[in-house]
PAMARKOL-932839 format. One line per field, with one value per atom (N, C-alpha, C, O, CB): residue number from 1; chain; atom name; x, y, z negated. Coordinates in steps of 0.1 Angstrom, whole numbers, plus 5000, padded with zeros to 4 digits. Glycine has a CB too. Example, Ala and Ser with C-alpha at 12.3 -4.5 7.8 and 13.67 -1.06 7.14 Angstrom:
% residues 2
resi (1|1|1|1|1|2|2|2|2|2) .
chain (A|A|A|A|A|A|A|A|A|A) .
name (N|CA|C|O|CB|N|CA|C|O|CB) .
east (5132|5123|5132|5142|5113|5128|5137|5129|5134|5141) .
north (4943|4955|4967|4967|4955|4978|4989|5000|5011|4994) .
up (4922|4922|4922|4915|4910|4929|4929|4921|4920|4943) .
END
This chain:
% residues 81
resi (1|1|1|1|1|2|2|2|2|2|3|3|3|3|3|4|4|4|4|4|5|5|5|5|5|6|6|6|6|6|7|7|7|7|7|8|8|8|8|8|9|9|9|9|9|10|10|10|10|10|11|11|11|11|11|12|12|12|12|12|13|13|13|13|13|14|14|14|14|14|15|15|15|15|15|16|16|16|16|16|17|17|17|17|17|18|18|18|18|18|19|19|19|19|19|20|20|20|20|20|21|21|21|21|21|22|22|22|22|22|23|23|23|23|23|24|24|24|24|24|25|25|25|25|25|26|26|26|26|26|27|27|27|27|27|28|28|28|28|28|29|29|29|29|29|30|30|30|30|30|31|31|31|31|31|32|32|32|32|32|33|33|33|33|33|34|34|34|34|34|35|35|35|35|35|36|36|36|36|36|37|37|37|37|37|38|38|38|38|38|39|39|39|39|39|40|40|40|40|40|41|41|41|41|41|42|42|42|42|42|43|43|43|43|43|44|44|44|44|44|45|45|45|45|45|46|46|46|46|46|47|47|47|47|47|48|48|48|48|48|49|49|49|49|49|50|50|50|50|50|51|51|51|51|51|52|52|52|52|52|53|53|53|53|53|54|54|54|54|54|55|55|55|55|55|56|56|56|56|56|57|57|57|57|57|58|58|58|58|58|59|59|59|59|59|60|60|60|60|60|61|61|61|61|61|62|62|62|62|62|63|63|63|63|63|64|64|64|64|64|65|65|65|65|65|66|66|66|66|66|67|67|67|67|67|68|68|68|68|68|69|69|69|69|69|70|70|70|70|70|71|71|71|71|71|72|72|72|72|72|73|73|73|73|73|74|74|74|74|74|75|75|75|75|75|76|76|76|76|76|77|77|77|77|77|78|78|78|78|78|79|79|79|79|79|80|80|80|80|80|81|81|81|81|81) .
chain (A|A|A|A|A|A|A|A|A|A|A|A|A|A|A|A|A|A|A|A|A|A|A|A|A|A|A|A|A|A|A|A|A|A|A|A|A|A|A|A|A|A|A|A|A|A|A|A|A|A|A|A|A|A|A|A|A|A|A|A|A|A|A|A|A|A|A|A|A|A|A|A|A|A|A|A|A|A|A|A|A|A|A|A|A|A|A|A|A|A|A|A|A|A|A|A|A|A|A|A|A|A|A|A|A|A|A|A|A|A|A|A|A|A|A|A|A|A|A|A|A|A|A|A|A|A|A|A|A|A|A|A|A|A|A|A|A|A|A|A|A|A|A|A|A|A|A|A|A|A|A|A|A|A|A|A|A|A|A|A|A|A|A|A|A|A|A|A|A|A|A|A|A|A|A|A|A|A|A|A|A|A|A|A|A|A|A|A|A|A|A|A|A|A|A|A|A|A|A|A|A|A|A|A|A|A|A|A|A|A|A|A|A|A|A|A|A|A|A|A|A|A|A|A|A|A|A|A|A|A|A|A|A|A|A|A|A|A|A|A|A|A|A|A|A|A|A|A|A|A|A|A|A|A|A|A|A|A|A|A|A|A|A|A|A|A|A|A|A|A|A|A|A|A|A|A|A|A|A|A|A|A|A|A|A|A|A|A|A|A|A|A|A|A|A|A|A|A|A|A|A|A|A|A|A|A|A|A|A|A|A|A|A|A|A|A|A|A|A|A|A|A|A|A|A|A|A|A|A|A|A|A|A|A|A|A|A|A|A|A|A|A|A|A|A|A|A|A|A|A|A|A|A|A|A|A|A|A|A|A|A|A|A|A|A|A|A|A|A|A|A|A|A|A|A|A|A|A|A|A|A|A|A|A|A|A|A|A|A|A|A|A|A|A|A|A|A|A|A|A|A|A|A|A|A) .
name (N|CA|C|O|CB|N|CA|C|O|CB|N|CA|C|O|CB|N|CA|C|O|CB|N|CA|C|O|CB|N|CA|C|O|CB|N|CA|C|O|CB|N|CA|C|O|CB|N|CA|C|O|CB|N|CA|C|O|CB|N|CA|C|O|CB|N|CA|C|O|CB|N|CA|C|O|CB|N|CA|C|O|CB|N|CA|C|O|CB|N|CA|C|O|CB|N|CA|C|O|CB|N|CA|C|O|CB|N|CA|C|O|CB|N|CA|C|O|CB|N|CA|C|O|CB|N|CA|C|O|CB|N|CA|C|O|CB|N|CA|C|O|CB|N|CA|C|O|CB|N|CA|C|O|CB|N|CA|C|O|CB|N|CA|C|O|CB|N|CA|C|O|CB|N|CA|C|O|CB|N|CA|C|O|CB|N|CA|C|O|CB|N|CA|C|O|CB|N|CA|C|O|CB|N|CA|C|O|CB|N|CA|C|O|CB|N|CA|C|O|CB|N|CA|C|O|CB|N|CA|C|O|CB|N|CA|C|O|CB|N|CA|C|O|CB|N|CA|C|O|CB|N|CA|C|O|CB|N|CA|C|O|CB|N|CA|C|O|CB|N|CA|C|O|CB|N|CA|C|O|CB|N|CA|C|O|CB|N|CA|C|O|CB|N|CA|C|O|CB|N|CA|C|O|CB|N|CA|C|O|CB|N|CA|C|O|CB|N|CA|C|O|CB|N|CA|C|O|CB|N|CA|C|O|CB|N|CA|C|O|CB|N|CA|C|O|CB|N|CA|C|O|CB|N|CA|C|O|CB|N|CA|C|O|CB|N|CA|C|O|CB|N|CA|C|O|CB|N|CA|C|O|CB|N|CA|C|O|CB|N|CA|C|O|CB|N|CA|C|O|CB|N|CA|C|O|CB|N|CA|C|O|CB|N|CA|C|O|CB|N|CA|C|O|CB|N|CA|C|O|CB|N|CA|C|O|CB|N|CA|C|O|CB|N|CA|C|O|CB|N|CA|C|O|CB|N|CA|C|O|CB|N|CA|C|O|CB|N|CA|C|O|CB|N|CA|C|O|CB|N|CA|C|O|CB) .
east (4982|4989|4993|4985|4981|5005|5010|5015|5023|5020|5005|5005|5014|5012|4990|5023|5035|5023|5011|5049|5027|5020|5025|5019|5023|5036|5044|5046|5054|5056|5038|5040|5036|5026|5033|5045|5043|5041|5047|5060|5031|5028|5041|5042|5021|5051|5064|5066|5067|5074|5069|5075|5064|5067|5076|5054|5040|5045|5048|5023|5046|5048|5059|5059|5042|5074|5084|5084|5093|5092|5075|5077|5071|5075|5075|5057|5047|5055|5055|5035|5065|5076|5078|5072|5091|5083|5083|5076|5080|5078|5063|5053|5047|5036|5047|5059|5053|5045|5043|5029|5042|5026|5043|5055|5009|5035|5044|5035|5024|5048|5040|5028|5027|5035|5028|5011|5008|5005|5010|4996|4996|4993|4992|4991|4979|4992|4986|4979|4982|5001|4964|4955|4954|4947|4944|4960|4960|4968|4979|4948|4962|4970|4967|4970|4963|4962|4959|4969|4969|4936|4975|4990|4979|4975|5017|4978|4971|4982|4989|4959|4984|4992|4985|4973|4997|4991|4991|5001|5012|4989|4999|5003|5000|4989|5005|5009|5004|5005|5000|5008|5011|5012|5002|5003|5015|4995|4985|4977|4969|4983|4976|4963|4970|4980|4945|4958|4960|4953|4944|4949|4958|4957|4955|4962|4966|4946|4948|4947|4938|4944|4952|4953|4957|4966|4963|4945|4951|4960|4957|4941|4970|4975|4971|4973|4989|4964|4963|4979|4986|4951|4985|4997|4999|5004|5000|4995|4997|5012|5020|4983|5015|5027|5018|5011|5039|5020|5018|5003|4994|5018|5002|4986|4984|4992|4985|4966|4961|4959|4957|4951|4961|4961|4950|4951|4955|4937|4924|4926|4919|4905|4933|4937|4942|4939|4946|4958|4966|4962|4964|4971|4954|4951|4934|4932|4948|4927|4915|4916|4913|4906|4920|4924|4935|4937|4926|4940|4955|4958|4956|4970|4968|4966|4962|4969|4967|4948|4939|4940|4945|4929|4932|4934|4941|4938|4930|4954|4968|4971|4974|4981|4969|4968|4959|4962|4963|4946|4941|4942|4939|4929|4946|4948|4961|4957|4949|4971|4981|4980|4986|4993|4972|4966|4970|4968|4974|4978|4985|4973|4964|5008|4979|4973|4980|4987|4977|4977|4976|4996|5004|4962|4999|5004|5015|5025|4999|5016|5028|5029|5040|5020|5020|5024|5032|5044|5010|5028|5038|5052|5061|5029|5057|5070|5076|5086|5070|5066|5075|5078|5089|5063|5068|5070|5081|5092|5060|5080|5094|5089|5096|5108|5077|5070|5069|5062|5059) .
north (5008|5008|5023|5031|5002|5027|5037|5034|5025|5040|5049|5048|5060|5071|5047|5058|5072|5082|5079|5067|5091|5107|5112|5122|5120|5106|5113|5107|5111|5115|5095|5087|5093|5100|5074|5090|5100|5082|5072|5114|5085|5077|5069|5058|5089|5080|5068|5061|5050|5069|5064|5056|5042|5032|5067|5043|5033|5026|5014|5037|5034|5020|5015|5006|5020|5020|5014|5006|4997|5019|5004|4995|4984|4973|4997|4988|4974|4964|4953|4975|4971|4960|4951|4941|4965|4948|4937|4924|4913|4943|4929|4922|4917|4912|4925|4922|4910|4926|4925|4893|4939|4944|4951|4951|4962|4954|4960|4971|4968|4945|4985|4992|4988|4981|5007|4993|4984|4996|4996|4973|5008|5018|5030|5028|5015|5043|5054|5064|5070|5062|5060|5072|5082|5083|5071|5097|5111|5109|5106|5114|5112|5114|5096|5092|5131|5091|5076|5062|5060|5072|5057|5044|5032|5031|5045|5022|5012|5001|4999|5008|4995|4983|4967|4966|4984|4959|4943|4933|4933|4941|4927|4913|4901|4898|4912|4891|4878|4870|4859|4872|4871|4869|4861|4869|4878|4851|4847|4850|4859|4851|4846|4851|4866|4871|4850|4869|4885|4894|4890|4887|4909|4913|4925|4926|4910|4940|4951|4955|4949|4955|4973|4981|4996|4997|4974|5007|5018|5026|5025|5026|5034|5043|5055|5057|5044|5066|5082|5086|5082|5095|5095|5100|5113|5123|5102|5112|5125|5129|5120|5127|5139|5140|5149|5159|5150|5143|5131|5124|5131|5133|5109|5102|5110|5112|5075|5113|5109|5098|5089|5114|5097|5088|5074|5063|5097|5086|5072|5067|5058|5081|5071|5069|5058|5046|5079|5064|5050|5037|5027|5051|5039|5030|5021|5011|5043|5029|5023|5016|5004|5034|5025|5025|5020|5020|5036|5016|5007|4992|4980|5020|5001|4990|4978|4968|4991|4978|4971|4962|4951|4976|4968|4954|4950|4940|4950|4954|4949|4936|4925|4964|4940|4933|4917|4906|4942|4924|4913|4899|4887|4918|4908|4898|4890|4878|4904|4890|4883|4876|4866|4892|4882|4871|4875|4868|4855|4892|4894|4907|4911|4899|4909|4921|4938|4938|4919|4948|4962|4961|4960|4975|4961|4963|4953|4959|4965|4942|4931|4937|4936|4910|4942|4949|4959|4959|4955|4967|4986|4979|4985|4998|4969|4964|4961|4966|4954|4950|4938|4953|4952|4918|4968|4976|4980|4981|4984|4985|4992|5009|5019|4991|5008|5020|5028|5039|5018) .
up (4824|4836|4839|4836|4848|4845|4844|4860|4864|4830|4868|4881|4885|4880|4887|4894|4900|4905|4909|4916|4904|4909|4920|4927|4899|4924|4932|4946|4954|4925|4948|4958|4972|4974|4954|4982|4993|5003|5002|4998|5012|5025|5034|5039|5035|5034|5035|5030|5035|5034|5017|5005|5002|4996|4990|5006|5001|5010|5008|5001|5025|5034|5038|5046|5046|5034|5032|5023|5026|5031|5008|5001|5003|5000|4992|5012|5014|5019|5015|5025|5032|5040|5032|5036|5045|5020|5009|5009|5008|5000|5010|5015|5027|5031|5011|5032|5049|5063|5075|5040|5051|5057|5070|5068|5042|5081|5094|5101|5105|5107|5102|5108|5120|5126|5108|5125|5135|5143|5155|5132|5139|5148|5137|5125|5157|5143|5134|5147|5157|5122|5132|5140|5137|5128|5141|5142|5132|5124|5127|5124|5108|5097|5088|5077|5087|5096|5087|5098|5110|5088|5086|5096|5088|5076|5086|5101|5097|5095|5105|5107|5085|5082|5084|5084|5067|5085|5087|5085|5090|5099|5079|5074|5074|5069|5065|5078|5080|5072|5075|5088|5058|5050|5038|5028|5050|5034|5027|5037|5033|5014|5051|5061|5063|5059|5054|5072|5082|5070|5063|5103|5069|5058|5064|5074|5048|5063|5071|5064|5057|5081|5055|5047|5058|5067|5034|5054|5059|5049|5037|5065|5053|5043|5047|5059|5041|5040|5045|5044|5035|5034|5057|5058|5049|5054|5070|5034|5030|5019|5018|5022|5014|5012|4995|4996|5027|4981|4975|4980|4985|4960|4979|4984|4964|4955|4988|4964|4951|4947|4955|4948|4933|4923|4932|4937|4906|4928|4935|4950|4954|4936|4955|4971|4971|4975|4979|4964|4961|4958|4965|4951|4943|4932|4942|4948|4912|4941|4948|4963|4966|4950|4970|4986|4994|5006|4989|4984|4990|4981|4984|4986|4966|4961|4956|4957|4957|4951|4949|4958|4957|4947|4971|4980|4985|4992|4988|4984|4987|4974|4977|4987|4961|4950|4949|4945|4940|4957|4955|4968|4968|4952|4977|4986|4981|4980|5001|4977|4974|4960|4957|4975|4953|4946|4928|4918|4952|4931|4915|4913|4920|4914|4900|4894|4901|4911|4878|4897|4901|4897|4905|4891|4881|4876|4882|4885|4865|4883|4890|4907|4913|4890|4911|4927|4923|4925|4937|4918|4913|4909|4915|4895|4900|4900|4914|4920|4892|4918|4928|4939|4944|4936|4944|4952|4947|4953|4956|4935|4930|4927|4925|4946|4928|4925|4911|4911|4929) .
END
């Protein structure tokens, strides 16, 4: 799996839109997302300008992946990432 380096906190949550996720609030430097999508779904994004790799990949994706039911690698397409 070949994960972008370059992904900035906009861009993560303009792509989530895809998937249903809609920001809901931002506390500080952290935007909490939600989706109703396969049930209610909540994922924070840290607002950083690039996220790290483990942020991304651990801290976002994953459970964004697993709630919808695909792998790491089928989310990073269908985002466009």
């Amino acid at each position: 799996m070949k994960v972008p380096r370059d992904v900035t906190a906009a861009r993560l949550v303009k792509a989530l839109r895809a998937l249903g996720y809609e920001r809901i609030r931002q506390d500080g430097s952290h935007i909490r997302l939600t989706t109703q999508l396969n049930g209610v779904h909540h994922v924070t994004v840290p607002n950083h300008q690039p996220l790290k790799v483990g942020t991304l990949v651990g801290g976002v994706l994953k459970p964004v992946a697993a709630h919808h039911g695909i792998t790491v690698e089928e989310l990073l397409t269908k985002l466009g990432l």
